[in-house]
C-alpha positions in Angstrom: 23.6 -0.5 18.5 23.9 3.2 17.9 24.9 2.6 14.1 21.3 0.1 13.3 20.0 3.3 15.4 21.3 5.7 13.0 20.2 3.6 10.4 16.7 3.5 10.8 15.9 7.1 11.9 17.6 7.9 8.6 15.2 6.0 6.7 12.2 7.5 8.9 13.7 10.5 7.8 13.2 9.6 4.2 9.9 8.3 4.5 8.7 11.3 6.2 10.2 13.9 3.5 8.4 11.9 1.2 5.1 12.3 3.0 5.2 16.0 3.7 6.3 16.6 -0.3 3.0 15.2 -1.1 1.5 16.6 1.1 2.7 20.1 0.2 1.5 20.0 -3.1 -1.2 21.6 -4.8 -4.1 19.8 -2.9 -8.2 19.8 -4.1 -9.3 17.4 -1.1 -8.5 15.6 2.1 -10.0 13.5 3.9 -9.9 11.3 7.2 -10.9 7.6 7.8 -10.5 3.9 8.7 -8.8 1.3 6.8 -9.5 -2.1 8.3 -7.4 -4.6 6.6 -6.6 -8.7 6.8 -3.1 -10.1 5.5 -3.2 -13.9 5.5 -0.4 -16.3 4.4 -0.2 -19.9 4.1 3.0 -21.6 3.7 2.9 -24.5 0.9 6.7 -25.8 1.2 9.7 -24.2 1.8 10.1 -22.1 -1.3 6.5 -21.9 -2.5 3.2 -19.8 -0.7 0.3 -18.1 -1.3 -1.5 -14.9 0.0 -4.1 -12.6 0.3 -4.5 -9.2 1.0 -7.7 -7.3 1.5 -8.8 -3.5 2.7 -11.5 -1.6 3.0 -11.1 2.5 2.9 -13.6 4.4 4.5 -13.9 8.1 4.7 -15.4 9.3 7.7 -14.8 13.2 7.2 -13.6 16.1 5.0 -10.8 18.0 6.1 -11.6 20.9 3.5 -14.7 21.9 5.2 -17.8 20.3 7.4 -20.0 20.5 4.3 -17.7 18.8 1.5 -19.0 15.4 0.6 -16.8 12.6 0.2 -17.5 8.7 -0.7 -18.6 6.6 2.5 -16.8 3.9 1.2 -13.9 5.1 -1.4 -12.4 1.8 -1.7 -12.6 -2.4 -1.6 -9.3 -4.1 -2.9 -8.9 -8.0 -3.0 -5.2 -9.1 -3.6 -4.8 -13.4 -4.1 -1.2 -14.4 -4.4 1.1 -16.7 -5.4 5.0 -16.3 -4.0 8.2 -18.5 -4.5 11.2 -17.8 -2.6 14.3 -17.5 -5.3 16.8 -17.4 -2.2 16.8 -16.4 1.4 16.6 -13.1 0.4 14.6 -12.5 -3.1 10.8 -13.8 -3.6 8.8 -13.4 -7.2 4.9 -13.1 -7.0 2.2 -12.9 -9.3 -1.3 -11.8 -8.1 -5.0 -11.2 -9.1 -6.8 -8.4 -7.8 -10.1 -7.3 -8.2 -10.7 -3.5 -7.1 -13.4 -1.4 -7.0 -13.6 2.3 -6.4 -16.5 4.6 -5.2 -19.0 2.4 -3.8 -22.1 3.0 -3.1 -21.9 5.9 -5.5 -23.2 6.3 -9.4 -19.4 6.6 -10.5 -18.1 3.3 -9.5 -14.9 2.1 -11.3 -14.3 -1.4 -11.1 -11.1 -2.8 -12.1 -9.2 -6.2 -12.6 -5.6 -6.1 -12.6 -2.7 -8.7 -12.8 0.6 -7.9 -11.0 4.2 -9.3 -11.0 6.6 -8.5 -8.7 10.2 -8.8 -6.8 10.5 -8.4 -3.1 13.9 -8.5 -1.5 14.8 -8.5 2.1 18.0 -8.2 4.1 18.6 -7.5 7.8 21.7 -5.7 9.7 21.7 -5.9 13.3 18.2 -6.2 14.6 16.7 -3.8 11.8 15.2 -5.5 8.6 15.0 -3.5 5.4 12.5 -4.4 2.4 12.3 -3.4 -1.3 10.1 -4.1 -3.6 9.2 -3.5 -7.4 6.1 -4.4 -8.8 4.6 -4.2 -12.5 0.6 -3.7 -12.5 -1.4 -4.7 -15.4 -4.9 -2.9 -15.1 -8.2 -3.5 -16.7 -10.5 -0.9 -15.9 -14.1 0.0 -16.4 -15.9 3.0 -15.7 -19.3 3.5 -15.9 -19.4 5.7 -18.9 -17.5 2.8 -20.8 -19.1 -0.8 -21.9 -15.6 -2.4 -22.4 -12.6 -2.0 -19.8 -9.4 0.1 -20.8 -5.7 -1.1 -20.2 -3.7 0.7 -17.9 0.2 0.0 -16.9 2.1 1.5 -14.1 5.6 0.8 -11.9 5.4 0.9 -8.2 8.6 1.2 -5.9 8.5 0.5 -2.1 11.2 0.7 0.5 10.5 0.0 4.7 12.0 -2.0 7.4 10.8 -3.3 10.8 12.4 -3.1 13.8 11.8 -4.9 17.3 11.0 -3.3 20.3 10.7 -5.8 23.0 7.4 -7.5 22.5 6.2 -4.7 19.6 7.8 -4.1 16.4 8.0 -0.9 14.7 7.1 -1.1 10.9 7.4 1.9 7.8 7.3 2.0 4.4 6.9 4.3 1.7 5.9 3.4 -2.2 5.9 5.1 -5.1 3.7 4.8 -7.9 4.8 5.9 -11.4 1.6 5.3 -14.9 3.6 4.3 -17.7 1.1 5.4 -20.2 3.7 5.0 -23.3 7.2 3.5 -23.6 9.3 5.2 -21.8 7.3 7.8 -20.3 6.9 8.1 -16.6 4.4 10.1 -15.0 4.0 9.9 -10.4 0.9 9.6 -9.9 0.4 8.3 -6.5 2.0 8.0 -2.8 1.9 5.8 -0.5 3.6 6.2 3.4 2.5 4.4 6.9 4.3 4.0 10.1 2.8 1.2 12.6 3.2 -0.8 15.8 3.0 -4.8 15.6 2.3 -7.0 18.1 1.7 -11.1 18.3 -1.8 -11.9 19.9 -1.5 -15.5 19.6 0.9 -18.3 17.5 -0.8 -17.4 13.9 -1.9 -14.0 14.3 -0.2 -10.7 14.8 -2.2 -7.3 15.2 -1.1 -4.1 13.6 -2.1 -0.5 13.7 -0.9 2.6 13.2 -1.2 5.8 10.3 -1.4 5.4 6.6 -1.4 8.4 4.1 -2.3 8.3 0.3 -2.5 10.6 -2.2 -3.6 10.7 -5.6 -2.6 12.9 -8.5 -5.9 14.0 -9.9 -6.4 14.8 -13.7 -6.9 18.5 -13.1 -3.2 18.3 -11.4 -4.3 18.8 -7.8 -3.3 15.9 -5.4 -6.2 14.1 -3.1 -5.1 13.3 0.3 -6.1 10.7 2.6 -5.5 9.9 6.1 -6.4 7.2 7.7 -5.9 5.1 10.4 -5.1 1.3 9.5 -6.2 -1.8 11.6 -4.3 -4.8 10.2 -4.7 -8.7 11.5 -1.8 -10.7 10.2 -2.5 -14.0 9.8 0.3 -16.8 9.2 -0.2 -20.7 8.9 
């Protein structure tokens, strides 16, 4: 017991030096919000599923100061996967997701993007650990430009869950690396939440809990968000 204890405050301990690295950096905004999200599943067979993951994030004020303006609604994602267990421990997805990016505002991006990834899992004791690489493909148009440009980037993520009687505790931090030519990788983008889960009924789990993001601006600067996530898991 003390050792899966040891275990998983050292990788909250990683997770959280990766939050407060980002968040020492350089930094030209931050900003507080909501982040209502739905994470459905539906079971096909034993080895194949599919999936969708959807989030809204909404900035509800400026940390810099009470007169900086920020987007009212900074993001929509829509994720709609495909997932095929290669073992009781490895799964390979392939997704569609259609994003779009200051809403509501005359900037809008909107972006299509097609990702591929691998997800493996393992548990020792009562603590289960998750890692995950996933290639994005992005198609993005802004509204200066009439035809969308191709963007590539590598993400990384690491977490585990742990039960706590009738709650389980859940982290995870991700890194994102643009991988604008061969062989060049650049971080760009951070990604770190710690939450509580709980089962309301036989097909639906509730989650909640902090989420930070930061973005690597072009100017160098790093724009960071904190929000407070409100996920329903839904399983069938």
């Amino acid at each position: 017991m003390k050792s899966n204890l040891k275990r998983t405050l050292h990788c909250l301990f990683i997770i959280a030096i990766g939050y407060m690295s980002s968040k020492g950096s350089i930094c030209a905004q931050s900003i507080a919000g909501l982040f209502p999200t739905i994470d459905a599943s539906w079971q096909l067979n034993e080895k194949q599923s599919i999936s969708t993951y959807q989030f809204y994030a909404l900035p509800m004020k400026s940390l810099e100061s009470e007169n900086a303006s920020h987007p009212k609604w900074l993001l929509y994602y829509g994720e709609y996967s495909a997932n095929r267990n290669l073992g009781k421990k490895l799964s390979l997805s392939g997704a569609y997701v259609f994003q779009l990016e200051n809403i509501g505002n005359s900037n809008v991006a909107t972006e299509n993007r097609a990702h591929v990834q691998l997800k493996y899992s393992t548990t020792v004791g009562k603590v289960n650990f998750v890692g995950r690489v996933r290639s994005d493909n992005r198609f993005i148009t802004l509204p200066e430009t009439a035809s969308a440009n191709y963007a590539h980037r590598m993400r990384f993520l690491g977490g585990l869950s742990v039960p706590l009687n009738k709650w389980t505790l859940t982290a995870y931090e991700e890194l994102f690396f643009n991988t604008p030519t061969l062989g060049e990788w650049r971080y760009a983008e951070n990604w770190a939440a710690i939450q509580l889960k709980r089962q309301l009924a036989n097909h639906l789990h509730l989650e909640a809990g902090p989420l930070f993001i930061t973005w690597k601006l072009p100017t160098g600067h790093w724009y960071n968000q904190y929000y407070l996530q409100t996920t329903l898991n839904l399983s069938f």
